[in-house]
N, C-alpha and C positions, 0 to 999 in steps of 0.2 A: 455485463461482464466487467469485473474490476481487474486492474494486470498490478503487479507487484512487481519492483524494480531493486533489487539488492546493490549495496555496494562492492568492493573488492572485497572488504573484510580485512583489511592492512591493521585495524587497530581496534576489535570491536568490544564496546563496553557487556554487552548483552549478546545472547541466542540468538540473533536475528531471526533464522530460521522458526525457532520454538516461537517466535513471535508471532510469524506471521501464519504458524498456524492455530495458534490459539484464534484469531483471527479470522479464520477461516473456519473453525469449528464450530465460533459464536453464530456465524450466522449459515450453519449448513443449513442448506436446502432453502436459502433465500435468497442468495448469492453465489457467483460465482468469480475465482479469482484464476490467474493464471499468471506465469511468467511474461511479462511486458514484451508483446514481438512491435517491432517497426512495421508501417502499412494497416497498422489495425487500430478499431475506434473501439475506444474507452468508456465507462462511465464514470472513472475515476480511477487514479494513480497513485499507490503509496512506493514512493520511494524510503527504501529502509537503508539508513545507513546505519554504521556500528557505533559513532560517534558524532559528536555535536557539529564535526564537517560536514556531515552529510554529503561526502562528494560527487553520491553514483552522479554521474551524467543523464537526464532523461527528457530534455527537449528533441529528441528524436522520436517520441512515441505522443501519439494523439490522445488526450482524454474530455472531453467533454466537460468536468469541472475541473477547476485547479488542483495540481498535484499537492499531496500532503506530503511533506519532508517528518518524518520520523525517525530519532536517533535514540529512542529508550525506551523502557517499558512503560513508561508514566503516560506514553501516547494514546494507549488501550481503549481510555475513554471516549478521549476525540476522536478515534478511527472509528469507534461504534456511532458516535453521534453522526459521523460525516455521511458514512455506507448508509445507516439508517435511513437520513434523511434524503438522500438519494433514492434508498428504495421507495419511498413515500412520494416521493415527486414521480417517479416513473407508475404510478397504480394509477 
């Protein structure tokens, strides 16, 4: 299970939202994603902010590999290589 962390949205260059489900649609039914709750274990964390602050807050939530900070579209790539290779590690 991967959790997705949004920021406020005070300033955002891009859809956040439309991002993170292209995102989610690239790997249906190989992953699964979910709103970021506290007390629950991770395989991985994108924190989506709307801008190059990338402010959300998200050392309150556990993930197992390091959180990815994503402020743009141009991330697309890397969050496929990161999820990927996590699902590859967990087979």
């Amino acid at each position: 299970m991967f959790a997705i962390r949004y920021c406020g949205g005070c300033n955002p260059h891009y859809d956040r939202v439309a991002f993170a489900n292209r995102v989610k649609e690239h790997f249906d039914g190989r992953a699964e994603f979910e709103l970021a709750q506290e007390g629950k274990e991770y395989e991985g964390l994108l924190v989506i902010g709307g801008c190059s602050n990338c402010c959300a807050s998200h050392k309150q939530f556990t993930s197992l590999n390091p959180p990815k900070l994503i402020w743009g579209e141009e991330f697309f790539d890397d969050i496929v290589k990161m999820v990927e290779g996590i699902i590859d590690e967990s087979l």
